[in-house]
ZAGUSE-496048 format. One record per residue (C-alpha): residue in three letters; y, x, z. Coordinates in steps of 0.1 Angstrom, whole numbers, plus 5000, padded with zeros to 4 digits. Layout:
BEGIN
ALAYXZ;...
% end
This chain:
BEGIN
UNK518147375094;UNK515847675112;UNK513047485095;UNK514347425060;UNK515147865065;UNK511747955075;UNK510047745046;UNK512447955019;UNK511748265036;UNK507948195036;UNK508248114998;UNK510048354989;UNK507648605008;UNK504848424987;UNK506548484954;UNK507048844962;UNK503048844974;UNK502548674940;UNK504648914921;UNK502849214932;UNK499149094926;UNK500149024893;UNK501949344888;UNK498549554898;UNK496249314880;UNK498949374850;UNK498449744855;UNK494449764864;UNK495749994898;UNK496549944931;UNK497650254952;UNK497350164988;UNK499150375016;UNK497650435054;UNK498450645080;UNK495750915092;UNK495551035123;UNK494750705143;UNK490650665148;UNK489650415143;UNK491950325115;UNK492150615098;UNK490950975105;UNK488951265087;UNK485351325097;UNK484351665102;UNK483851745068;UNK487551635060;UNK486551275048;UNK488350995050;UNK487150755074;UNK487950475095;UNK488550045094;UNK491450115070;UNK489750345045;UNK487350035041;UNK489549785036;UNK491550055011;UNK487950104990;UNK487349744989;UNK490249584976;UNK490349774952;UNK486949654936;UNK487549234955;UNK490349274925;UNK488749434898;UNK490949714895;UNK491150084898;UNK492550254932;UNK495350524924;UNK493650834937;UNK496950964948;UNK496851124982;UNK499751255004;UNK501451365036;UNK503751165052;UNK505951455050;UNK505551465007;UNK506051125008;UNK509351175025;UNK510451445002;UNK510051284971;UNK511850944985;UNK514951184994;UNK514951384958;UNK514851034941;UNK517850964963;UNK519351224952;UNK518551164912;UNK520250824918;UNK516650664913;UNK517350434949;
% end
């Protein structure tokens, strides 16, 4: 029983996997989040760029897929905001 659950939950974790490559292939984007803040995963340089293992992995998927990389940057803290007005609109 615990086996037959674990192979529906991985397949249904691999159809979701599948649904959202083809959703950003479908679109030509991909808008990847990552926290900053944590060297050497994510940080700004001294001349505020972004930097860090993460940042690489977040410039080169986007060309390993052929698509575009939604320049869309934010806080934490905007992020947050705009999840709670969308509550609020009834968009949840």
């Amino acid at each position: 029983m615990l086996a037959t659950a674990t192979l529906l939950a991985d397949s249904r974790g691999a159809q979701a996997a599948d649904r959202i490559l083809t959703d950003i292939l479908y679109r030509g984007t991909v808008r990847i989040a990552t926290a900053m803040g944590a060297p050497p995963y994510g940080f700004k340089d001294e001349n505020g760029n972004l930097q860090g293992y993460d940042i690489d992995i977040a410039n080169l998927l986007p060309m390993q897929l052929g698509v575009d990389q939604d320049g869309h940057r934010r806080s934490r803290r905007d992020a947050a905001d705009q999840k709670g007005r969308r509550h609020e609109e009834g968009h949840c």
